[in-house]
C-alpha positions as CSV (number, residue, x, y, z in Angstrom):
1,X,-24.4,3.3,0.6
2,X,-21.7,6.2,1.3
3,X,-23.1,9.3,0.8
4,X,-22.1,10.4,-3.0
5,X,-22.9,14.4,-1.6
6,X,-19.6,14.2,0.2
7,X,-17.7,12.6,-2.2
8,X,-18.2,14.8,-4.9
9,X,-18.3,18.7,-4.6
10,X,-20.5,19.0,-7.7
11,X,-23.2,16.0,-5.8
12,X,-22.5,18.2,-2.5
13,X,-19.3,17.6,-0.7
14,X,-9.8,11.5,-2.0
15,X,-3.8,11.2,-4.7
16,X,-2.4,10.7,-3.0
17,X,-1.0,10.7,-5.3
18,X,9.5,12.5,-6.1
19,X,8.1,13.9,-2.7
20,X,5.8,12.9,-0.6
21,X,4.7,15.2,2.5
22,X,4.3,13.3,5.9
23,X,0.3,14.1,6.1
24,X,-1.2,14.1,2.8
25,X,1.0,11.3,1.1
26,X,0.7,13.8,-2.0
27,X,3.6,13.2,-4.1
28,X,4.7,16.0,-6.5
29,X,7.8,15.0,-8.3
30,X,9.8,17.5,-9.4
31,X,11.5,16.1,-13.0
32,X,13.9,17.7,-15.2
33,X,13.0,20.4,-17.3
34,X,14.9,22.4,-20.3
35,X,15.1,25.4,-19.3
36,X,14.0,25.9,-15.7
37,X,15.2,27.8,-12.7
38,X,15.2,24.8,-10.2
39,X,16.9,27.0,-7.8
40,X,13.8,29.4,-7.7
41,X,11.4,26.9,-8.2
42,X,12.6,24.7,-5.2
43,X,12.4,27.3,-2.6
44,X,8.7,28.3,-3.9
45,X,7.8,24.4,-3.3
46,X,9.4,24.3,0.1
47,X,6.8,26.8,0.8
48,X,4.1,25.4,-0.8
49,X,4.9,22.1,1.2
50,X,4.6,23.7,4.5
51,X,1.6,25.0,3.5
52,X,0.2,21.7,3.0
53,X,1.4,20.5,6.1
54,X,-0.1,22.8,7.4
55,X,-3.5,22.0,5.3
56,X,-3.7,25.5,4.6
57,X,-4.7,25.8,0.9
58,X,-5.5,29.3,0.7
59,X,-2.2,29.7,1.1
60,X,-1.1,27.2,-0.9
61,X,-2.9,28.2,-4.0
62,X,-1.3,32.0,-3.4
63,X,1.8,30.4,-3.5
64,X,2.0,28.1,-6.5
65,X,-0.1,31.0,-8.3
66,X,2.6,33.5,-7.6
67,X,5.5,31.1,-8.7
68,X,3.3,30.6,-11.9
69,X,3.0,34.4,-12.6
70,X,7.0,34.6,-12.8
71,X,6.7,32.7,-15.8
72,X,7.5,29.6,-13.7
73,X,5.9,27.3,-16.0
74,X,6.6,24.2,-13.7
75,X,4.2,21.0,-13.6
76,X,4.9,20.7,-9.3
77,X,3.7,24.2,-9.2
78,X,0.7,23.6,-11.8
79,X,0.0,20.1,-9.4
80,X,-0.3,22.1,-6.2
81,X,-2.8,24.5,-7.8
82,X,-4.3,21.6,-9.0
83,X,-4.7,20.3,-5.6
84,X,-5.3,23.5,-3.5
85,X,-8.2,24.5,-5.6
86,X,-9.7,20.8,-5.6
87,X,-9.4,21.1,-1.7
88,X,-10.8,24.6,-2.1
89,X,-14.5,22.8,-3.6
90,X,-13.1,24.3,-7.4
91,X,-12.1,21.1,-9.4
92,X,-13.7,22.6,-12.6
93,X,-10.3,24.9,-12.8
94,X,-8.2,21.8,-10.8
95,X,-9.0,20.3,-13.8
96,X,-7.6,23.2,-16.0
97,X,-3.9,23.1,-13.8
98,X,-3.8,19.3,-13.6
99,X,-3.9,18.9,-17.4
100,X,-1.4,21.0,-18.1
101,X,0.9,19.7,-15.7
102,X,0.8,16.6,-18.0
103,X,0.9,18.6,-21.1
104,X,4.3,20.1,-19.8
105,X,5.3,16.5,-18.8
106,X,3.4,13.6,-17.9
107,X,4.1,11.6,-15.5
108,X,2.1,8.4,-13.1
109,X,1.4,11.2,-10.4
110,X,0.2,13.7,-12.4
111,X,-2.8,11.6,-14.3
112,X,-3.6,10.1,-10.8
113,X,-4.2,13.7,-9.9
114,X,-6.3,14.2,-12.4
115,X,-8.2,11.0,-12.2
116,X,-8.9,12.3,-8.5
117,X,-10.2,15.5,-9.9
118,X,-12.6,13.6,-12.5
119,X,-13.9,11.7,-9.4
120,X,-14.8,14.8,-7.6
121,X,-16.4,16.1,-10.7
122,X,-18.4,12.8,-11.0
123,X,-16.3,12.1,-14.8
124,X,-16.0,8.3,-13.6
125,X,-14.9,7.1,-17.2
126,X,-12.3,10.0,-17.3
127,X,-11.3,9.3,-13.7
128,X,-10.6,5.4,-14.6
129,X,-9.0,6.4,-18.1
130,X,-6.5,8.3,-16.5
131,X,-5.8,6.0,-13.4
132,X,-5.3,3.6,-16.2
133,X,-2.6,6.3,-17.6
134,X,-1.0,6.2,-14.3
135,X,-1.0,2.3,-14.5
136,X,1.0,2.0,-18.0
137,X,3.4,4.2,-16.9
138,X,4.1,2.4,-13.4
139,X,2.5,-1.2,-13.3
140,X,2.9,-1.2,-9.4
141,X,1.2,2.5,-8.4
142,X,-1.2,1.2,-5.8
143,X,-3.0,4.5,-5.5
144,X,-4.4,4.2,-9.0
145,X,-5.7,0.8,-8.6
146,X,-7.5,2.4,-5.8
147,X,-8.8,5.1,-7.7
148,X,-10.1,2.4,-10.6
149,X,-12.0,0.8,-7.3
150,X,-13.5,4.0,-6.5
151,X,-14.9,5.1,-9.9
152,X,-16.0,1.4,-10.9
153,X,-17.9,1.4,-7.1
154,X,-19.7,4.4,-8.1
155,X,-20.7,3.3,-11.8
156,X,-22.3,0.2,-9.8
157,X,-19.7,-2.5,-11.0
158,X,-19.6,-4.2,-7.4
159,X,-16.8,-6.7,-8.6
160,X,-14.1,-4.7,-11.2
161,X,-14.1,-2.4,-7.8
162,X,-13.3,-4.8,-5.5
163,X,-10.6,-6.3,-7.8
164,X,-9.0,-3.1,-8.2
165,X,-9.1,-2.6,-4.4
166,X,-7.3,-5.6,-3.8
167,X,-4.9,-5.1,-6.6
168,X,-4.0,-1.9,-4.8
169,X,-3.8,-3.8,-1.7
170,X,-0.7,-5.8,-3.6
171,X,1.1,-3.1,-3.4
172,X,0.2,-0.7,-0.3
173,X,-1.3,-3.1,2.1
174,X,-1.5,-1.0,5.1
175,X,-1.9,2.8,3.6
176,X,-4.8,4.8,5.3
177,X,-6.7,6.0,2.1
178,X,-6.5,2.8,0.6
179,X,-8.3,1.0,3.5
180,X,-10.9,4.1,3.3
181,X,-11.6,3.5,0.0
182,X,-11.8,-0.3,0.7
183,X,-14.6,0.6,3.7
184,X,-16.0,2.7,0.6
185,X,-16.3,-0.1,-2.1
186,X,-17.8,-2.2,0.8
187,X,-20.1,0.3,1.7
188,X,-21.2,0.0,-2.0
189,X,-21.2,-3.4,-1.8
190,X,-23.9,-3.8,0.9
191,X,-21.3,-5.1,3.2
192,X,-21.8,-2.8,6.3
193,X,-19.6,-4.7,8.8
194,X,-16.9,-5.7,6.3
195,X,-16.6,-1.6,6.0
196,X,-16.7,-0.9,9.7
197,X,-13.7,-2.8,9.8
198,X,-11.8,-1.2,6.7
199,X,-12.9,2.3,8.3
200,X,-11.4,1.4,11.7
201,X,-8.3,-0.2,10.3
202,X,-7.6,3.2,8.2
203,X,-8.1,5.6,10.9
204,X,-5.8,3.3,13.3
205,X,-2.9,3.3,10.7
206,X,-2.8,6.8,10.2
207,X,-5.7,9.5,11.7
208,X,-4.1,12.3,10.2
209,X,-3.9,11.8,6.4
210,X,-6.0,14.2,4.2
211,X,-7.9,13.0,1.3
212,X,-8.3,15.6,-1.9
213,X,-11.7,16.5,-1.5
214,X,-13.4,19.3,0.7
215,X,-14.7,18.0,4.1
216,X,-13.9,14.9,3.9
217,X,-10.3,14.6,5.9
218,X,-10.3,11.1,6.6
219,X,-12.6,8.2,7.3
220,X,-14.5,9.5,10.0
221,X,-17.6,10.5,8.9
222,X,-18.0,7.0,6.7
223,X,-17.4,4.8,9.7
224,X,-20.0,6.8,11.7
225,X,-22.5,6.6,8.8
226,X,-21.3,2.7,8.7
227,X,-21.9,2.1,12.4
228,X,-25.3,3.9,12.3
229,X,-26.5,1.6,9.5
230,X,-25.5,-2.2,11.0
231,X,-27.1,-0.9,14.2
């Protein structure tokens, strides 16, 4: 079985979740809003984009804090603090800025995020209520099938995980996080060379993807524990 002290900060440590930066596949859509400087609030995101480019979320967390302390009151901005801090091992307050990036205006992306910071926490019912969110609002998002896998995987239902896994593999066939959380599911499942396979698939379509979570960048780490246990 993966080991649950790096998937969860809180057990000892992925939404991927508008624009979507080339490493992280994070999307943070930047919709409409009465009443907001999108001129100001664009060039603060350009920066905070680079900065996760450059998976620096130090930085990144300075800089959608600052935009938010100029009264800014922008859901992007409130999702990148969201996201820094859950990269930074602090999904307790992640938590805090992803809710109220929906409570300014919901949207697919933004309850995915938050499912993802439920999982960190270890809130598996929250984390599949608001993947579920995600789904009634875009019937299609593979990423929150994926994330319905992952909680249902580590509640111990073996097969409403692997249906959601392949329901997100419908959609986004060849994505590198979803094949990680496949090799994940697997793992769960007892099926050690089934996840080997998953593992080496996601790191061949795209090495350089970040999950959400501290220390765990990619599928790596999984496909060495994998390997070590079928040997």
């Amino acid at each position: 079985m993966t080991d649950m002290r790096r998937i969860a900060p809180v057990l000892m440590v992925i939404t991927v979740i508008g624009i979507i930066t080339p490493c992280t596949g994070v999307d943070f859509s930047l919709p409409g809003i009465e009443g907001l400087n999108v001129t100001n609030v664009t060039e603060i995101e350009k920066e905070g984009f680079l900065a996760i480019d450059e998976q620096d979320w130090n930085k990144l967390l300075s800089i959608s804090q600052s935009g938010l302390e100029k009264g800014l009151e922008d859901p992007v901005l409130y999702t990148m603090k969201g996201y820094a801090l859950r990269k930074l091992g602090d999904s307790q307050n992640a938590l805090i800025a992803d809710s109220r990036a929906i409570e300014i205006q919901p949207n697919p992306v933004r309850y995915e995020n938050r499912a993802m910071t439920h999982l960190s926490l270890g809130n598996y019912s929250a984390a599949l209520s608001d993947a579920q969110n995600a789904l009634s609002l875009k019937s299609d998002y593979g990423t929150a099938y994926a994330t319905k896998a992952l909680a249902f995987s580590f509640l111990g239902n073996n097969t409403a995980a692997t249906e959601n896994i392949d329901q997100a593999f419908l959609f986004m066939p060849d994505n590198a996080a979803i094949l990680h959380i496949a090799g994940i599911v697997e793992m769960n499942n007892g099926n050690c060379s089934a996840a080997i396979a998953y593992f080496e698939r996601s790191l061949a379509e795209n090495a350089e993807y970040s999950l959400p979570w501290p220390t765990m960048p990619n599928a790596t780490i999984d496909l060495e524990i994998a390997r070590n246990k079928c040997s």
